[in-house]
VEXBA-937977 format. One record per residue: residue number from 1; residue in one letter; chain; x, y, z of N, C-alpha, C in turn. Coordinates in steps of 0.001 Angstrom, whole numbers, padded with zeros to 6 digits, always signed. Example, Ala and Ser with C-alpha at 12.3 -4.5 7.8 and 13.67 -1.06 7.14 Angstrom:
BEGIN
   num   residu   chaine       n.X       n.Y       n.Z      ca.X      ca.Y      ca.Z       c.X       c.Y       c.Z
     1        a        A   +013190   -005690   +007800   +012300   -004500   +007800   +013200   -003300   +007800
     2        s        A   +012850   -002250   +007080   +013670   -001060   +007140   +012900   +000030   +007870
This chain:
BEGIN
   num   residu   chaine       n.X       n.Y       n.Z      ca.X      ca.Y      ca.Z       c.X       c.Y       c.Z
     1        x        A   +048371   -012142   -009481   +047744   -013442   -009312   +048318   -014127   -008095
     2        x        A   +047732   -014837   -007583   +047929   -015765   -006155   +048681   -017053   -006239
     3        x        A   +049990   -016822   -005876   +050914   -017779   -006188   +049821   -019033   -005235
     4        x        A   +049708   -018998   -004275   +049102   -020358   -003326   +047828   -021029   -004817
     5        x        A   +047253   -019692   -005660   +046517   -020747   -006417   +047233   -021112   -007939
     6        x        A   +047797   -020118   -008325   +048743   -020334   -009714   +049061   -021674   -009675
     7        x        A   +050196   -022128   -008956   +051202   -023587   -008917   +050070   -025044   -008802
     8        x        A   +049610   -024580   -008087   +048693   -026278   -007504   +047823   -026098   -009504
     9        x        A   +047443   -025114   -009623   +046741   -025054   -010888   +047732   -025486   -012265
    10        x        A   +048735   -024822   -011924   +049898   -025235   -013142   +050375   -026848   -013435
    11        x        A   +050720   -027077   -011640   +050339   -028227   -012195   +049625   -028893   -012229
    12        x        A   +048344   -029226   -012047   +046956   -029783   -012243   +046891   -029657   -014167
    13        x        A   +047284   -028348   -014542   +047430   -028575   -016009   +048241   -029494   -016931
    14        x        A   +050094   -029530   -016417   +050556   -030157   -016468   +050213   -031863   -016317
    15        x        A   +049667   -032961   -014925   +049284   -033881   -014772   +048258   -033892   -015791
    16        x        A   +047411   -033164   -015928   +045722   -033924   -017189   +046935   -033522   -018970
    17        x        A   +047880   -033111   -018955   +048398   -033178   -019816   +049312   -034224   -020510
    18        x        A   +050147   -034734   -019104   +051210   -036134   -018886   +049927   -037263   -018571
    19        x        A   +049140   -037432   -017982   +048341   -038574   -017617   +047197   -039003   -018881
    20        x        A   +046583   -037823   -019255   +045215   -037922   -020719   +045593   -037662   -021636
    21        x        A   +044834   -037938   -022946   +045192   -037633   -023988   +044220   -036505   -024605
    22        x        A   +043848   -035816   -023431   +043130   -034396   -023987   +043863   -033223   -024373
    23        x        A   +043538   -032786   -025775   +043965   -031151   -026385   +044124   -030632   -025313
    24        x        A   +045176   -029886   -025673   +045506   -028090   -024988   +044128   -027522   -024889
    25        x        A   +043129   -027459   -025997   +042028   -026731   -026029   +041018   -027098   -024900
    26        x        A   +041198   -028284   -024358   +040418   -029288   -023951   +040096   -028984   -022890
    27        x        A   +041858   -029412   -022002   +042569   -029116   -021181   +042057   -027802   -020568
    28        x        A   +042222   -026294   -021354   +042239   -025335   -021249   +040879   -024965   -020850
    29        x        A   +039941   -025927   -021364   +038352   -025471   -020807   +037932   -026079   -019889
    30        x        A   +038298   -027305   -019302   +038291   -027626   -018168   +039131   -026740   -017053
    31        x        A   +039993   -025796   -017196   +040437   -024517   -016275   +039756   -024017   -016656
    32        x        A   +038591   -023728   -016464   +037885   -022158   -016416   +037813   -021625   -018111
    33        x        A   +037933   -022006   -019044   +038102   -021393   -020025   +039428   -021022   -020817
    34        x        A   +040450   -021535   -020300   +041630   -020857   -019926   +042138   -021301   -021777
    35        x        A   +042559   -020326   -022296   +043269   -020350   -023795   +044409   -021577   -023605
    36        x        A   +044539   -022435   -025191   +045349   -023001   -025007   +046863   -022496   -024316
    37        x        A   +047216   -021275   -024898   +048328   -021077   -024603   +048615   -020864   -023035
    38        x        A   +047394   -020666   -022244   +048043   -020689   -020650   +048786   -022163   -020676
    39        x        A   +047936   -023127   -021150   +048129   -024667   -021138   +049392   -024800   -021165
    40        x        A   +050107   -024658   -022509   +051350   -024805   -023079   +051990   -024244   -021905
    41        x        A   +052044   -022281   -021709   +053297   -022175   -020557   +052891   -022841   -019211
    42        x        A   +051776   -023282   -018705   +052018   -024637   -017338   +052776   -025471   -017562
    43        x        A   +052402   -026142   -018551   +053270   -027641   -018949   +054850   -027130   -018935
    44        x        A   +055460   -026381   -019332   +056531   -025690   -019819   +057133   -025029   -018760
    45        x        A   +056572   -024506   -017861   +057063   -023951   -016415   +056863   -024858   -015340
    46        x        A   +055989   -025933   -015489   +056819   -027084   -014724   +057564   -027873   -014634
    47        x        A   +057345   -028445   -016244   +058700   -029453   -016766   +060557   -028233   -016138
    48        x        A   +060005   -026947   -016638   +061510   -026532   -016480   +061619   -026125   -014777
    49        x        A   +060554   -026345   -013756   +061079   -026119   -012491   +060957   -027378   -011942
    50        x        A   +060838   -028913   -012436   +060978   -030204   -011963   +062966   -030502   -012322
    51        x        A   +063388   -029667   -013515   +064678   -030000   -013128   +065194   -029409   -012401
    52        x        A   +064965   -028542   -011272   +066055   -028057   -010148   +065322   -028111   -009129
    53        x        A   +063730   -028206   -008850   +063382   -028929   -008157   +062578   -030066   -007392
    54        x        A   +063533   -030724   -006434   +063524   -032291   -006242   +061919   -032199   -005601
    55        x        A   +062025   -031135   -004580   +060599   -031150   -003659   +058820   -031604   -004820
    56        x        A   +059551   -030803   -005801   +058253   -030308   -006626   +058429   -031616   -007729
    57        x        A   +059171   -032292   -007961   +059573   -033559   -008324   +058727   -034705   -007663
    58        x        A   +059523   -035150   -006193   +058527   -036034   -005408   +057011   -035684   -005119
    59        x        A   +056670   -034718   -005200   +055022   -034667   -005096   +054897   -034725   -006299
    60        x        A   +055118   -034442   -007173   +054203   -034878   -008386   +054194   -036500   -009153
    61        x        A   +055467   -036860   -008373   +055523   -038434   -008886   +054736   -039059   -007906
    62        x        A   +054346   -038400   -006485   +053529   -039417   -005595   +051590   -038752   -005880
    63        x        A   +051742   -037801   -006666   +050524   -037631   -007263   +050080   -038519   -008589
    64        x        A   +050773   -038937   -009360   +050871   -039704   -010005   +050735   -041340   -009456
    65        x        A   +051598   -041859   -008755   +051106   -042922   -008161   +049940   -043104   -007315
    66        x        A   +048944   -041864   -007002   +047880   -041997   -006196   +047164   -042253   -007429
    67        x        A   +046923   -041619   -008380   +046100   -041330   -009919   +045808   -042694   -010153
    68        x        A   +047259   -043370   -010973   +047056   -044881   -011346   +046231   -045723   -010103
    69        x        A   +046590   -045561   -008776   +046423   -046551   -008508   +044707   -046814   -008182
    70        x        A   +044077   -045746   -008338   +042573   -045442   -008069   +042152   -045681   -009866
    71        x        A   +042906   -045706   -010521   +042280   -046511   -011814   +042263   -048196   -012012
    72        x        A   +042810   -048778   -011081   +042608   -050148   -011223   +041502   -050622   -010136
Protein backbone atom coordinates (compact mmCIF):
# COMPACT_ATOMS: atom_id res chain seq x y z
CA UNK A 1 0.00 0.00 0.00
CA UNK A 2 1.13 3.69 -0.70
CA UNK A 3 2.44 5.24 2.28
CA UNK A 4 1.89 9.04 0.44
CA UNK A 5 -1.93 7.70 0.52
CA UNK A 6 -2.17 5.43 3.81
CA UNK A 7 -1.21 8.48 6.45
CA UNK A 8 -3.16 11.58 4.99
CA UNK A 9 -6.09 8.72 5.02
CA UNK A 10 -5.29 7.50 8.61
CA UNK A 11 -5.55 10.49 9.63
CA UNK A 12 -8.56 11.85 7.91
CA UNK A 13 -10.02 8.71 9.88
CA UNK A 14 -8.70 9.66 13.02
CA UNK A 15 -10.00 13.73 12.70
CA UNK A 16 -13.97 12.51 11.57
CA UNK A 17 -13.37 10.33 14.65
CA UNK A 18 -11.97 13.21 17.35
CA UNK A 19 -14.16 16.02 15.61
CA UNK A 20 -17.97 13.83 14.88
CA UNK A 21 -19.83 11.75 16.61
CA UNK A 22 -20.04 9.15 13.80
CA UNK A 23 -19.65 5.09 14.40
CA UNK A 24 -16.56 3.30 13.43
CA UNK A 25 -19.11 1.70 10.99
CA UNK A 26 -19.98 5.04 9.72
CA UNK A 27 -16.74 6.39 9.60
CA UNK A 28 -15.57 3.24 7.83
CA UNK A 29 -18.09 3.73 4.88
CA UNK A 30 -17.38 7.00 4.23
CA UNK A 31 -13.55 5.43 3.39
CA UNK A 32 -14.53 3.49 0.67
CA UNK A 33 -16.24 0.81 2.56
CA UNK A 34 -13.49 0.32 4.79
CA UNK A 35 -14.46 -2.34 7.94
CA UNK A 36 -14.73 -0.90 11.21
CA UNK A 37 -11.66 -2.35 12.29
CA UNK A 38 -9.34 -0.43 9.68
CA UNK A 39 -11.10 2.57 11.67
CA UNK A 40 -10.04 1.49 15.12
CA UNK A 41 -6.16 0.68 13.97
CA UNK A 42 -6.08 4.57 12.26
CA UNK A 43 -7.31 6.10 15.31
CA UNK A 44 -4.78 3.90 17.31
CA UNK A 45 -1.71 4.37 15.02
CA UNK A 46 -2.07 7.91 15.19
CA UNK A 47 -2.87 8.66 18.68
CA UNK A 48 0.40 6.32 19.29
CA UNK A 49 2.64 8.25 16.54
CA UNK A 50 1.32 11.92 17.87
CA UNK A 51 3.31 10.98 21.07
CA UNK A 52 6.80 11.01 19.55
CA UNK A 53 5.78 12.94 16.88
CA UNK A 54 5.73 16.79 17.29
CA UNK A 55 5.66 17.40 13.27
CA UNK A 56 2.55 15.10 12.95
CA UNK A 57 1.22 16.78 16.20
CA UNK A 58 1.28 20.50 14.83
CA UNK A 59 -0.48 19.66 11.60
CA UNK A 60 -3.10 18.00 12.98
CA UNK A 61 -3.83 20.61 15.68
CA UNK A 62 -3.64 23.34 12.80
CA UNK A 63 -6.07 21.02 10.87
CA UNK A 64 -8.26 21.17 13.54
CA UNK A 65 -8.23 24.86 14.00
CA UNK A 66 -8.97 25.31 10.21
CA UNK A 67 -12.19 22.71 10.78
CA UNK A 68 -13.73 24.81 13.75
CA UNK A 69 -13.12 27.81 12.38
CA UNK A 70 -15.14 27.26 8.94
CA UNK A 71 -18.00 26.04 11.31
CA UNK A 72 -18.81 29.36 12.72
Amino acid sequence: RNAEITLPRQVAMYLCREITDLSLPKIGKLFGNRHYSTVVHAVEKIEEQLRYDENLYENIETIKVKLNSKKK
